[in-house]
C-alpha positions as CSV (number, residue, x, y, z in Angstrom):
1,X,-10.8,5.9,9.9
2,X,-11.5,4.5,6.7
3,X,-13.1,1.0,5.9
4,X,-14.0,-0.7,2.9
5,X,-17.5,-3.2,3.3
6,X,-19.0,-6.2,1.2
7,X,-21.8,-3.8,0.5
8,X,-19.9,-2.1,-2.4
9,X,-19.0,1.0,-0.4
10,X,-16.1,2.8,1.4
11,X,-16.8,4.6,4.1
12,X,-14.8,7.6,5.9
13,X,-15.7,7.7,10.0
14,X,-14.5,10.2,12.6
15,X,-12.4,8.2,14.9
16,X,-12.9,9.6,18.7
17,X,-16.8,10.3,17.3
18,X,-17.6,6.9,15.1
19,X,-19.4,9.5,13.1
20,X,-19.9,9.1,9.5
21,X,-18.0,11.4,7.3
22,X,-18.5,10.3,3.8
23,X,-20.1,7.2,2.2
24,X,-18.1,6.6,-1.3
25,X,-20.5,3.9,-3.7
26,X,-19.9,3.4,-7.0
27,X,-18.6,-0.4,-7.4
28,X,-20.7,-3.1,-8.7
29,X,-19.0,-5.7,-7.0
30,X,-17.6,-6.7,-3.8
31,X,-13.8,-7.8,-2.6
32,X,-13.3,-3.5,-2.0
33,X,-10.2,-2.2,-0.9
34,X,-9.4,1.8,-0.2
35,X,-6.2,3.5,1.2
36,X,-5.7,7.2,1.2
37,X,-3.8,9.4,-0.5
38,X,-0.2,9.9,0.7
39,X,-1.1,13.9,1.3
40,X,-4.9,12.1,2.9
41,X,-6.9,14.5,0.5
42,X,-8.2,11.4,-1.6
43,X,-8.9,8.0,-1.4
44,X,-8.5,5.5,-3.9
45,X,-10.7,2.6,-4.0
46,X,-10.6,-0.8,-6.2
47,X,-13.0,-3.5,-6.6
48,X,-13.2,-6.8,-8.3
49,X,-15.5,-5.2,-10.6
50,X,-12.2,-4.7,-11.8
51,X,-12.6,-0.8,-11.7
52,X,-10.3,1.8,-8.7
53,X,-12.0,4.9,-8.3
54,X,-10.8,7.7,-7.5
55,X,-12.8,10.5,-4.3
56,X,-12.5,13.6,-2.8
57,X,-11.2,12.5,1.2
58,X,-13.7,15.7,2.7
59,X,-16.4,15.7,0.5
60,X,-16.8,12.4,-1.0
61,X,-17.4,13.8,-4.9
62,X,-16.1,11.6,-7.4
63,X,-15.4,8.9,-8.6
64,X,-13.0,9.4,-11.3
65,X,-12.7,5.8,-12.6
66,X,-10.5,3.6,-14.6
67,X,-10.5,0.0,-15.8
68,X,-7.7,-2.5,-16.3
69,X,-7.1,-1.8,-19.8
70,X,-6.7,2.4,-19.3
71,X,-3.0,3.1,-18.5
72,X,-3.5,5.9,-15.6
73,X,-5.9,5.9,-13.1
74,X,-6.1,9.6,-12.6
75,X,-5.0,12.8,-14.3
76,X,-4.3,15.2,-11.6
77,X,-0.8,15.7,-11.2
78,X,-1.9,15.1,-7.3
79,X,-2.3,11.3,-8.3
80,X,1.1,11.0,-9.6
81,X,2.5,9.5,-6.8
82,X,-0.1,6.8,-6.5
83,X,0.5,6.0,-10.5
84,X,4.3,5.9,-9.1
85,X,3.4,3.3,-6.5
86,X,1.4,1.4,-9.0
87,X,4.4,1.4,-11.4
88,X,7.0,0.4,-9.2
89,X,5.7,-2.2,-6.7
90,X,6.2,-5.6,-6.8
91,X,5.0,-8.6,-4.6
92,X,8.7,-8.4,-3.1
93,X,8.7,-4.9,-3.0
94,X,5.4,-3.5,-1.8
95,X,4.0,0.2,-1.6
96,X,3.8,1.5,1.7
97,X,1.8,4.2,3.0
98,X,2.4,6.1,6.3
99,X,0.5,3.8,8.4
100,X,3.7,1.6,7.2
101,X,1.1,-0.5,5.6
102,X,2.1,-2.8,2.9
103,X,0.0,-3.2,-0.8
104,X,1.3,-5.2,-3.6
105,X,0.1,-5.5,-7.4
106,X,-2.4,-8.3,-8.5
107,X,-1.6,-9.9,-11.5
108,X,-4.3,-8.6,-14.4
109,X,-5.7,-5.4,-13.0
110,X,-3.8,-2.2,-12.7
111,X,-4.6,-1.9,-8.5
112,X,-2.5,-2.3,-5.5
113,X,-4.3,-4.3,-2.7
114,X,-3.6,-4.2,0.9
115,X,-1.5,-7.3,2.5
116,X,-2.4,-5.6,6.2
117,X,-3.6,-7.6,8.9
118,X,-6.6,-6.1,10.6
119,X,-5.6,-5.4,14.0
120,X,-7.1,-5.7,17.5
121,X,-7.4,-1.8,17.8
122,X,-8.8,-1.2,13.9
123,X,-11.3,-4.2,14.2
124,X,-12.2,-2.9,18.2
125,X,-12.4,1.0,16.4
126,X,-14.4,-0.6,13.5
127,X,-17.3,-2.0,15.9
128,X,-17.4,0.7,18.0
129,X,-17.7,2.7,15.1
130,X,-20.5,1.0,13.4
131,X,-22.7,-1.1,15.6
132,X,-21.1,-4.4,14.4
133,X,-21.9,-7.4,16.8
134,X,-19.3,-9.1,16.6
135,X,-19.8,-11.0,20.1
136,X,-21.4,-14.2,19.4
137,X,-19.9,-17.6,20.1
138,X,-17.2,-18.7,17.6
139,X,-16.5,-22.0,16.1
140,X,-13.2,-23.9,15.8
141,X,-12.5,-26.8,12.7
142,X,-11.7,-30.1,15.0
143,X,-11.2,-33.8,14.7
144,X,-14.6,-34.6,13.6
145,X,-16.4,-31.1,12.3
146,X,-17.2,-27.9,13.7
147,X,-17.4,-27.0,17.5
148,X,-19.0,-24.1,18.8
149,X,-16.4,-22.6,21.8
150,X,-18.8,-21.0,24.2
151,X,-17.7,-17.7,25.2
152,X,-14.5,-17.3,22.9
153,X,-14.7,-13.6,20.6
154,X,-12.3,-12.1,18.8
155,X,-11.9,-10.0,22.0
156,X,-11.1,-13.4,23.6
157,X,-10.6,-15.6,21.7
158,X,-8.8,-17.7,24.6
159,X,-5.5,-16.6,24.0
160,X,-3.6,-13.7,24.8
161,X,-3.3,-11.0,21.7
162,X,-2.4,-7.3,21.9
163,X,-3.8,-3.8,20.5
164,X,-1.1,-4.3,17.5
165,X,-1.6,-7.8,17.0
166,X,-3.9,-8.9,14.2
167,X,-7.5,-10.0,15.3
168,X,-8.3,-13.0,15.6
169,X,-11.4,-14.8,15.1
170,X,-13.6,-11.9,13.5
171,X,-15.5,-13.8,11.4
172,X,-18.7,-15.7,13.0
173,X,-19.6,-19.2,10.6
C-alpha cells in the first residue's frame, strides 16, 4: 500500500504485514500525492513545493525531480507512459491507473493529482498499518456551532457505509 502524509513523505507498506517498505522524502512542502507506476516498479510523487519526484518502488533510491517549468519529468523510456498521461488528460478526461483510479491535471504545474475518494478499506488498511488513532469522538457543524457526537468514528459514523464506500468522518477538529 502506498500513502502519501503531511510530513513531506511517501511511504510504501506491506499490506497483510503493515510493515514498512520504503520511506520516499525529498519534498519541502506538504499537499503530497503518489501513485505507482503502471508496470508498479516506480512511484511518482508531487508536492505543492511544486516539484514530482520520481523513486525506485523496491528500493526507494531516487528522486529524479522536475519543476513546473522543465517539460519531462523523467528520461527513462520506462516513464513514457506517465509523460503520456500527463499529456493527454484533461479534467473531463482523467488518467486512470489499474486501481481504476482517476487523476486529472492542475492548472500551473505539470502533475496529475488524484480525484479518489479514500475508502473504508484503504483508510481501515491505513490505521492498521500505522498506528493511527483515529477513534476519538467526532464533531458535526449544527444550528448554533460545533457539537461533539459521542461515540460516532469514521468506523461509525452513525450511518451505514460499506468497504468500497468512501470514509467518512476521518478527520478529528
Amino acid at each position: 500500500m502506498l500513502t502519501a502524509s503531511e510530513d513531506n513523505t511517501a511511504r510504501l507498506w506491506e499490506a497483510e504485514s503493515g510493515k514498512l517498505l520504503a520511506t520516499f522524502q525529498g519534498h519541502t512542502k506538504s499537499g503530497l500525492s503518489a501513485v505507482f507506476s503502471p508496470d508498479g516498479q516506480r512511484v511518482l510523487t508531487a508536492s505543492v513545493d511544486n516539484t514530482a519526484r520520481l523513486w525506485e518502488a523496491e528500493s526507494g533510491r531516487g528522486p529524479a525531480s522536475a519543476s513546473p517549468s522543465q517539460a519531462v519529468i523523467a528520461t527513462s523510456t520506462k516513464e513514457t507512459l506517465a509523460r503520456t498521461a500527463l499529456q493527454d488528460a484533461t479534467k473531463d478526461n482523467p488518467w486512470v491507473n489499474s486501481l481504476g483510479m482517476k487523476f486529472v491535471p492542475v492548472p500551473g504545474v505539470q502533475v496529475l493529482f488524484s480525484i479518489w475518494d479514500t475508502r473504508v478499506q484503504d483508510f481501515e488498511m491505513f490505521v492498521k498499518s500505522t498506528g493511527y488513532d483515529a477513534t476519538g469522538g467526532m464533531y458535526t457543524l449544527v444550528q448554533g456551532g460545533w457539537r461533539l457526537q459521542r461515540g460516532a468514528t469514521w468506523k461509525e459514523p452513525g450511518f451505514s457505509q460499506e468497504a468500497n464506500h468512501p470514509v467518512c468522518r476521518d478527520a478529528l477538529y
